[in-house]
N, C-alpha and C positions, 0 to 999 in steps of 0.2 A: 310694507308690502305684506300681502295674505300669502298662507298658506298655499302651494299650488293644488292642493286638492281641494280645497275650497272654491276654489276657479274654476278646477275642472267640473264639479258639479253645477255650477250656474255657467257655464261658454254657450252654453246653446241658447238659453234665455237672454243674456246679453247681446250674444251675437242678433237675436230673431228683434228685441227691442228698439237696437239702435236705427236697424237696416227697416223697420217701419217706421219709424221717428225722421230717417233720411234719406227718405226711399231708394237710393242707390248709392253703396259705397265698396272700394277697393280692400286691399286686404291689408293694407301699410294704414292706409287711411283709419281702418277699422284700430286697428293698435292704439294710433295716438290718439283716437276721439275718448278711448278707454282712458289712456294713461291721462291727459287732459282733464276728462270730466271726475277723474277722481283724484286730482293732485297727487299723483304715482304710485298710489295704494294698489292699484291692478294695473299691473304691465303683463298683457296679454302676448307670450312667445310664437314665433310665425310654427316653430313645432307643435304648438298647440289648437295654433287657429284653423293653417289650411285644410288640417287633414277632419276638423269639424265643419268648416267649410265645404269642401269636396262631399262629405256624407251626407253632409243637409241636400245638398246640389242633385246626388244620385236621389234622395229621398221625395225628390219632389217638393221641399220646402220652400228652397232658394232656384232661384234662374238668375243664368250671367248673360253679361253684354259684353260683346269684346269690344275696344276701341285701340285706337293706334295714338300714340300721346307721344312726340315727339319720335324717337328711334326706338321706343320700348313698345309693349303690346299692352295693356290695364285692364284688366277681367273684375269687372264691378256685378258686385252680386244683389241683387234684388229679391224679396220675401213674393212669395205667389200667393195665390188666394191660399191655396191652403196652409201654408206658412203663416199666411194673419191670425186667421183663427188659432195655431195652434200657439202663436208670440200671444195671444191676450190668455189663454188657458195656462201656457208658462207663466209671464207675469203674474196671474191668480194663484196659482198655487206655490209661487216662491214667496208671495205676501203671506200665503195663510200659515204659509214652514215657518215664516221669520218670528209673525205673532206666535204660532205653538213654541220655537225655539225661546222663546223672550218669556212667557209664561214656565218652559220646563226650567230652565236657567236662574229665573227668579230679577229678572234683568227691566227695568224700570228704562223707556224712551227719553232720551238723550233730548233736551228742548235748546237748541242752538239760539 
């Protein structure tokens, strides 16, 4: 597992990533698609997610749907337009950080 400030620096680009990739998903949902697609190397805590959740929400990035799913109530959040644009601007500039970090670092791409 990373660092949690490592996390905390990229949640909002991951968050903006996955939620265009799957145009609509919950907040438990969002956790495991993380912990899942990286073999548990990032386990995103709900301490961490909602309340970057909720701030994108107030910012106009994300829009929620309520639905009723059994006895419980599922607040699925969706990227808005302006949320698109600024998920490919995120993704852009965490590519060009990783390229600068991998040249400061002196750090040669891993060929799986």
């Amino acid at each position: 597992m990373y660092a949690s400030e490592l996390i905390k620096g990229t949640l909002k680009t991951i968050v903006l990533k996955l939620l265009t990739d799957n145009e609509r998903m919950y907040g438990y949902e969002i956790t495991q698609k993380v912990k899942e697609s990286t073999s548990g190397k990032i386990q995103l805590t709900e301490g961490a997610l909602y309340p970057t959740l909720h701030a994108m929400e107030k910012q106009g990035i994300l829009s929620t749907e309520v639905e009723n799913v059994g006895n419980r109530i599922r607040k699925y959040y969706k990227v808005t337009p302006t949320g698109k644009k600024l998920a490919d601007d995120k993704v852009n500039e965490f590519s060009a950080f990783m390229e600068t970090m991998m040249i400061l670092l002196d750090i040669q791409p891993k060929l799986s």
